[in-house]
C-alpha positions in Angstrom: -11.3 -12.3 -173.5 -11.8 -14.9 -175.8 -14.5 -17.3 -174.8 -13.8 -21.0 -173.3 -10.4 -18.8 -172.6 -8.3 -19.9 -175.8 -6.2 -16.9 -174.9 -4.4 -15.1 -177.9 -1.8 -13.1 -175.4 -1.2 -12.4 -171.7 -3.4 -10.1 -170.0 -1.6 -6.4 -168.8 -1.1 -6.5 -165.0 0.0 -3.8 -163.4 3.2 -4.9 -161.4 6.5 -5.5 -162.6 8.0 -9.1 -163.0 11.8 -9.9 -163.5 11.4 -12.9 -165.0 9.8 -13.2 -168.6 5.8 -14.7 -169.1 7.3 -17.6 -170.3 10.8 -18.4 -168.5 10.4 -21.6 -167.5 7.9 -23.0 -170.1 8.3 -26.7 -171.4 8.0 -28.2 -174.7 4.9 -30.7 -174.7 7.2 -33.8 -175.4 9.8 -32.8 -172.3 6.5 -32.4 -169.8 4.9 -35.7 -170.7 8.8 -37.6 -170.9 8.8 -35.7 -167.2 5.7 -38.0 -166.1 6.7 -41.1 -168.0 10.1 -40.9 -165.9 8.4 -40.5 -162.7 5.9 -43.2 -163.5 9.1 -45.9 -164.3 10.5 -44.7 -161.2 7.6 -45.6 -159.5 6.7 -42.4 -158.1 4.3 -40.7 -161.1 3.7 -37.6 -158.9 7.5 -36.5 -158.5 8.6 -35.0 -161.6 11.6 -32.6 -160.5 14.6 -35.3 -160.7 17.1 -32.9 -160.5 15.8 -31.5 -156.9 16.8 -33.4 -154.2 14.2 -34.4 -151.5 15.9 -33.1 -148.9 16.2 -29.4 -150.4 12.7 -29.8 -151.3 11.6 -30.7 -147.9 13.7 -27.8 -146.1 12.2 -25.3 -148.4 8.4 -26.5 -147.5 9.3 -26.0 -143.7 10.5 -23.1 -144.6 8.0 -21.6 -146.1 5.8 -23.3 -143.6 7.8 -21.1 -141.0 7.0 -17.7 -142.6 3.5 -18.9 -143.2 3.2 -18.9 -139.1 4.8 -15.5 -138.4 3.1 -13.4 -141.4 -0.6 -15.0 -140.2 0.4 -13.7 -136.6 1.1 -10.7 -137.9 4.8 -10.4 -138.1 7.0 -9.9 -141.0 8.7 -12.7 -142.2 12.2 -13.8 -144.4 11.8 -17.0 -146.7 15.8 -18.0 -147.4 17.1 -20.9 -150.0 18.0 -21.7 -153.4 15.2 -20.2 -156.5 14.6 -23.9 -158.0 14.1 -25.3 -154.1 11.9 -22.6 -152.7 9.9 -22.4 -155.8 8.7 -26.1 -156.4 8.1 -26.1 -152.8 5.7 -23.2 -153.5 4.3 -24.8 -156.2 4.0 -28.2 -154.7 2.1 -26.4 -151.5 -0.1 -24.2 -153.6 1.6 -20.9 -152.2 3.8 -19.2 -154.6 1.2 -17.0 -155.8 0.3 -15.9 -151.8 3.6 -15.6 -151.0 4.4 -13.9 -154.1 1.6 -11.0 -153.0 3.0 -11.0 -149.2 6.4 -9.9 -151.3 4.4 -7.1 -152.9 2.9 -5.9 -149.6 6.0 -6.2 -147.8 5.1 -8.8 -145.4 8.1 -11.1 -146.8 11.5 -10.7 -147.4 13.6 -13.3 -149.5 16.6 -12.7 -152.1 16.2 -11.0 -155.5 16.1 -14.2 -157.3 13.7 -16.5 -155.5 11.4 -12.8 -155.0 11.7 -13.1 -159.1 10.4 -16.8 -159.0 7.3 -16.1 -156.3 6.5 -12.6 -158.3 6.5 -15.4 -161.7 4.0 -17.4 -159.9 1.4 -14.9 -158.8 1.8 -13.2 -162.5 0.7 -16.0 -163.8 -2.3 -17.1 -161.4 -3.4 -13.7 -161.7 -4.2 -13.9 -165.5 -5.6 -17.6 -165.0 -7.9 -17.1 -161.9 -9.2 -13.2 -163.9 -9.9 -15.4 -166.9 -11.4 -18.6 -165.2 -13.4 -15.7 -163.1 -14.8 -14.7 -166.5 -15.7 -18.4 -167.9 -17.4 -18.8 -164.6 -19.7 -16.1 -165.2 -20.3 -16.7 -168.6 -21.2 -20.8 -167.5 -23.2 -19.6 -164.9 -25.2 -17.7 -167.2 -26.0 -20.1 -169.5 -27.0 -22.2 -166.7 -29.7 -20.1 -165.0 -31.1 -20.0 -168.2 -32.0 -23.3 -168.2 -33.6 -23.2 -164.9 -29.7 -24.2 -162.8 -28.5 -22.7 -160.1 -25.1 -24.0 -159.8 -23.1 -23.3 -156.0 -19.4 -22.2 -156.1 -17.3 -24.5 -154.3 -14.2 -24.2 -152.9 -11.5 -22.4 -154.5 -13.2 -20.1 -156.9 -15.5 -18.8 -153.7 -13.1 -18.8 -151.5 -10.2 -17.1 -153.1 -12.5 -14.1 -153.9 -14.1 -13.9 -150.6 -11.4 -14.9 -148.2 -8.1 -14.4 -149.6 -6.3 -10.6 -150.1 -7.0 -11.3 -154.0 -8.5 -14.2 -156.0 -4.8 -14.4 -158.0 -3.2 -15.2 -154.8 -5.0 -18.9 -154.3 -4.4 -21.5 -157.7 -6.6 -23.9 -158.9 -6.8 -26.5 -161.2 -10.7 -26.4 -161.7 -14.0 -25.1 -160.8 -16.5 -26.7 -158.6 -20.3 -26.5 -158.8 -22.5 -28.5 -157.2 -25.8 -28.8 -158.8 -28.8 -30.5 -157.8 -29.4 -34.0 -159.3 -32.5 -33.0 -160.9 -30.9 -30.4 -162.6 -28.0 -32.5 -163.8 -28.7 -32.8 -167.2 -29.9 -29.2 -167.8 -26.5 -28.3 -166.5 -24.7 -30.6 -168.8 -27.0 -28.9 -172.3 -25.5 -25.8 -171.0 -22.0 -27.2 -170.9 -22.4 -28.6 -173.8 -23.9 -26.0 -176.1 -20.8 -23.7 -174.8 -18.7 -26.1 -176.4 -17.5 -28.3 -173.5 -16.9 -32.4 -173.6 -17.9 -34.2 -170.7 -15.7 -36.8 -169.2 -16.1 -40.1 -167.8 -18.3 -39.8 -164.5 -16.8 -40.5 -161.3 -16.3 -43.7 -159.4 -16.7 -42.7 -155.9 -18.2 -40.0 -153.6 -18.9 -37.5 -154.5 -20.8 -38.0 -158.1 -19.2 -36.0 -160.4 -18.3 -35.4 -163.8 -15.4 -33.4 -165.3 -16.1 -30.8 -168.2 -13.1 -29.6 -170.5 -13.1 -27.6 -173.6 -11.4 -29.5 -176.3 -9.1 -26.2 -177.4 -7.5 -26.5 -173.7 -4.1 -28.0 -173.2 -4.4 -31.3 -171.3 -0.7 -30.9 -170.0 1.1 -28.5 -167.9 3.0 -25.2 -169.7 5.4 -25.5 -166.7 6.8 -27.9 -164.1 7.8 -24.7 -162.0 4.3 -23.1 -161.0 0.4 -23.1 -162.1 0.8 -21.5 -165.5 -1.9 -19.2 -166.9 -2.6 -21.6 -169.8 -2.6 -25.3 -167.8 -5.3 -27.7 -167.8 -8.4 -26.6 -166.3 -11.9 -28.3 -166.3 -15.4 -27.7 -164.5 -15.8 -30.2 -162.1 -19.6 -30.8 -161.7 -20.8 -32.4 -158.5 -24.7 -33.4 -157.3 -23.7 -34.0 -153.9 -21.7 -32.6 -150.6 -21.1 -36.5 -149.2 -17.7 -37.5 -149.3 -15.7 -41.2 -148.1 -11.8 -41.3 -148.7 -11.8 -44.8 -149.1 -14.5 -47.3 -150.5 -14.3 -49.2 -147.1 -14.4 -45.5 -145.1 -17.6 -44.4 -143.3 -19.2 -41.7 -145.4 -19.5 -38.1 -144.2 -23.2 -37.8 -145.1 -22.9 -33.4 -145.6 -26.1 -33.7 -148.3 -28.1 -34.4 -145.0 -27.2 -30.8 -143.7 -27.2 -29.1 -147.5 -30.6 -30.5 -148.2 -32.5 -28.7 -145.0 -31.3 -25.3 -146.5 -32.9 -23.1 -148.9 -31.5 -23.9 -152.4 -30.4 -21.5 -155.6 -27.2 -20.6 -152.9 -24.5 -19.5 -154.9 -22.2 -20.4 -151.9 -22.1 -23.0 -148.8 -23.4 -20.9 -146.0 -21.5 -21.1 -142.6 -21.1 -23.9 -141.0 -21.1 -26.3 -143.6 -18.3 -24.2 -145.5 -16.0 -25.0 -142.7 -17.1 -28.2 -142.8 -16.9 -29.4 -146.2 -13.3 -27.6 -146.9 -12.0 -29.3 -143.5 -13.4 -32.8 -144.5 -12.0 -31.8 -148.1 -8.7 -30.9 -146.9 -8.2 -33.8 -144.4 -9.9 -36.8 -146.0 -6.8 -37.4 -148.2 -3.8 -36.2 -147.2 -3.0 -35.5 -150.8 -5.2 -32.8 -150.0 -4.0 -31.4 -147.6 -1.6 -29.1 -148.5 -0.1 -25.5 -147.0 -2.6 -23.4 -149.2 -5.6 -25.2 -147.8 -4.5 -24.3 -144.3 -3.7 -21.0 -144.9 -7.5 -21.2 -146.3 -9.1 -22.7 -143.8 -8.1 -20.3 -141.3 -8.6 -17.2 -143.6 -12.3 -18.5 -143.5 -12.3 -19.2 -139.9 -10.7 -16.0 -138.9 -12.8 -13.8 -141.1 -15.7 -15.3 -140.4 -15.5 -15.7 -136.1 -15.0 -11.6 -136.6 -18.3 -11.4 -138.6 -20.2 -13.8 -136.7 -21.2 -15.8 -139.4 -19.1 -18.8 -138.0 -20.4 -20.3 -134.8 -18.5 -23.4 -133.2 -21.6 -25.1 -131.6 -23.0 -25.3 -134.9 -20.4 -27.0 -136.4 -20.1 -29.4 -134.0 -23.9 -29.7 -134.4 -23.9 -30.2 -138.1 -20.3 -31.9 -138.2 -21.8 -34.8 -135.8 -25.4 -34.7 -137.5 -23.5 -35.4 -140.7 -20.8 -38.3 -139.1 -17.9 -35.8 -140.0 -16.6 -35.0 -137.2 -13.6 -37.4 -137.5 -12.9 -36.7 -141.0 -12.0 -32.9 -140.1 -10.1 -33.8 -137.3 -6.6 -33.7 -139.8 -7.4 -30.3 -141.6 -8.1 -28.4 -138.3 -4.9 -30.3 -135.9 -2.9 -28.9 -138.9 -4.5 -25.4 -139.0 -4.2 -25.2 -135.6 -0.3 -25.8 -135.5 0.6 -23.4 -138.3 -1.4 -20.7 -136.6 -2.1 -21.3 -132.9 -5.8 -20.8 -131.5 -7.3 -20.4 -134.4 -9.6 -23.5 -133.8 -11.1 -23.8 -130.4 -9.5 -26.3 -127.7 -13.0 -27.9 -127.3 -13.5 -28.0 -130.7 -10.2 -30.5 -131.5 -11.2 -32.7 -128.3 -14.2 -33.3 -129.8 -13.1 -34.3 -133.2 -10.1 -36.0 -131.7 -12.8 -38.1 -129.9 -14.3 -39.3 -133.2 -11.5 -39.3 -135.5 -9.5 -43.0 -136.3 -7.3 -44.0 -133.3 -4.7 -45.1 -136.4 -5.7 -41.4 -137.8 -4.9 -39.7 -134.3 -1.2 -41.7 -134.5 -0.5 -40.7 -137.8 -1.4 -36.8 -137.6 0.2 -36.5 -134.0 3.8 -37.7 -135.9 3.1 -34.6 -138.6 3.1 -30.9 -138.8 2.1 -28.8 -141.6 5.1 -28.8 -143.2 5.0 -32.9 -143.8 1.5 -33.5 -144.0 0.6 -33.3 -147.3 1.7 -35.8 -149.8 3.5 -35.2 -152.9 5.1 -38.3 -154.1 3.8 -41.0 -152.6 1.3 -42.5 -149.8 1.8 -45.6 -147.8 -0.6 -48.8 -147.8 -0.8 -48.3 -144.2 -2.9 -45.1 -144.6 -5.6 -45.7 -146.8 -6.4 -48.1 -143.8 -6.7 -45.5 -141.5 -10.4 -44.9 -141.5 -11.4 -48.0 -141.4 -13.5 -48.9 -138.1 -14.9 -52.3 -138.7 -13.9 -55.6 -140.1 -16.9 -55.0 -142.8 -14.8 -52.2 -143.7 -10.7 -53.6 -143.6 -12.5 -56.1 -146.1 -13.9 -54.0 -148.4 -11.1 -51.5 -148.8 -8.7 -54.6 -149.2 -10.7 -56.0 -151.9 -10.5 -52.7 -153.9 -6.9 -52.5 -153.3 -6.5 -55.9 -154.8 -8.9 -55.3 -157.5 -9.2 -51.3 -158.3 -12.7 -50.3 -159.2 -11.4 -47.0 -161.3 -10.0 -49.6 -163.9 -12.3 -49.5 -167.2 -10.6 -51.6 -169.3 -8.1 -54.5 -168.6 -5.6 -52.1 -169.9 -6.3 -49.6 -167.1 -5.7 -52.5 -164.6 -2.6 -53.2 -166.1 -1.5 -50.1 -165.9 -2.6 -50.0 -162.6 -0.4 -52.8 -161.5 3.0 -52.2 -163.1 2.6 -48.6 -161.6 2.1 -50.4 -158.1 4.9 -52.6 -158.7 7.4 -49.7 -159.4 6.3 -48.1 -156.2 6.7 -51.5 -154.2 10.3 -51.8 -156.0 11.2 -48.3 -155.6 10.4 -48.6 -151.9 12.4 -52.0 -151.9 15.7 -49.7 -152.7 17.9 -48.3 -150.0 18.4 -45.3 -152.2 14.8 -44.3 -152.8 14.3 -41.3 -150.5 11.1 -39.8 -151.3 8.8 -37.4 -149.6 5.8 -38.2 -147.8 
């Protein structure tokens, strides 16, 4: 393993793959002309041109479908076209899970998408082993210096909840560290050979980490290729708001009356910061983050670790309530029961009544947002005038704009959405 993983060639895995490492690589020009097409067509997030929305959007219920009957225990048949189902699984975050359901015979689906879904988990399986590695290796360094960074999110919860780590993708690592310790975590970044990036504009502080040998495009437009981008995403606090004129879900109040040095969020406030994760944005809120949200709720209601009351203790303590009310609706549609009737009344009761409208016209097939997001819904969690106001004003003027370049940029890429939307043949996904 070469360190900062500048890999030299893929690692051996065990199970056979049809398809070669690098079938459906891209040149760098052809991946970046990919985002400067979808950026003129006013949709920067939709790079496959050649798939048509409606294929893409039967293939996501699809898979949504199997989803439902393999997490209630029955076997399951994913049928379509290879290119379909498999930017479907990529755009959901579930080729590599599905992929392993393939190997353990819990899904059936033709020879030539099973080739695509064994491509994806091939791959995530030498990226999440070597981003396992770095992890321990930063981590390290860290507690030298006196840090002791907590895992969040993916990394943590694809090797504690899910069958394997390879089976759950990421694009970067998560560690919250205390504020104190901030810059004793950035010497240690730094003296591994790490460049900081500019620090973040909204809730939570954070600051993204990259190593400068990394690729800062995609190998592949297909799946979460071994060598993609990756970063460390440093965080000093839990609190998140989806928009500047959103109330703020205040989850350092409950982190800071625990014991620190945890290398994990202890239950409750897991639950709680992956549901208000998952459903602040639904950008977020994608199948692989359902599927994750009930593997933690299901394994951890066996263990005991998980008790209800408490989140609803902690979620209303820390004015979250509402903002998990999306994540968990949607969990409990693609698997049934898994989240208490008394425990969606109550965050139905605090959740947006323009939130409640929008969720009860979705299912977790439609939820999550690829392409595009409507004006309307960064209204949503607005509850106050005060509020309308302020999230108005940013919209008008954006506050992530550096330079009068960026807000240029920022406004000719608004325009081509309003002008795309403006066409009677623009038809694409929510």
């Amino acid at each position: 393993m070469i360190a900062g993983m500048a890999f030299s060639s893929p690692i051996e895995t065990s199970e056979p793959v049809r398809l070669e490492l690098d079938a459906f690589d891209l040149p760098r020009d052809a991946v970046c002309e990919r985002f400067a097409l979808a950026a003129r067509r006013g949709h920067p997030a939709w790079l496959w041109p050649a798939l048509t929305v409606a294929d893409w959007q039967a293939s996501v219920a699809n898979i949504a479908d199997a989803i439902t009957m393999v997490l209630a225990g029955q076997k399951a048949r994913i049928v379509g076209a290879p290119t379909a189902i498999g930017i479907a699984a990529y755009s959901s975050g579930t080729g590599p899970l599905l992929g392993l359901w393939l190997e353990h015979g819990l899904l059936t689906t033709d020879e030539d998408v099973a080739a695509v879904l064994q491509l994806h988990l091939h791959h995530n399986r030498l990226r999440m082993a070597a981003l396992a590695d770095e992890t321990e290796r930063l981590t390290a360094a860290m507690v030298t210096r006196g840090v002791r960074p907590t895992l969040l999110k993916g990394l943590h919860t694809a090797r504690c909840y899910f069958p394997e780590a390879g089976a759950r993708p990421m694009s970067d690592v998560d560690m919250l560290v205390a504020p104190a310790e901030e810059a004793d975590a950035a010497a240690a970044l730094a003296q591994l050979g790490y460049v900081a990036g500019p620090p973040g504009q909204g809730i939570p502080a954070q600051r993204d980490w990259r190593r400068p040998e990394t690729s800062d495009v995609p190998q592949s437009l297909a799946f979460v290729h071994y060598r993609d981008p990756w970063s460390i995403d440093v965080q000093t606090s839990l609190n998140r708001r989806y928009t500047p004129g959103a109330q703020i879900a205040r989850l350092d109040d409950v982190w800071n009356t625990m014991p620190g040095g945890a290398a994990a969020l202890p239950q409750p406030l897991l639950l709680l910061h992956l549901a208000v994760h998952a459903g602040c944005g639904f950008q977020n809120l994608n199948l692989i983050r359902l599927i994750e949200l009930i593997l933690v709720i299901r394994h951890d209601t066996r263990s005991g670790a998980l008790s209800w009351p408490a989140f609803l203790d902690i979620a209303r303590s820390a004015r979250a309530l509402g903002m998990a009310y999306a994540a968990l609706q949607m969990c409990d549609r693609l698997a049934p029961e898994t989240v208490p009737a008394n425990v969606l009344t109550a965050c139905n009761e605090e959740a947006p009544v323009r939130l409640r409208k929008l969720v009860a016209r979705l299912t977790p097939a439609t939820a999550h947002r690829v392409a595009r997001q409507s004006y309307a819904e960064k209204f949503i969690w607005q509850r106050s005038g005060i509020g309308l106001a302020r999230q108005l004003l940013v919209e008008i003027v954006p506050t992530n704009a550096g330079t009068l370049g960026d807000v240029a940029r920022i406004y000719r890429t608004r325009a081509m959405k309003l002008l795309r939307r403006a066409s009677p043949s623009s038809a694409i996904p929510n």
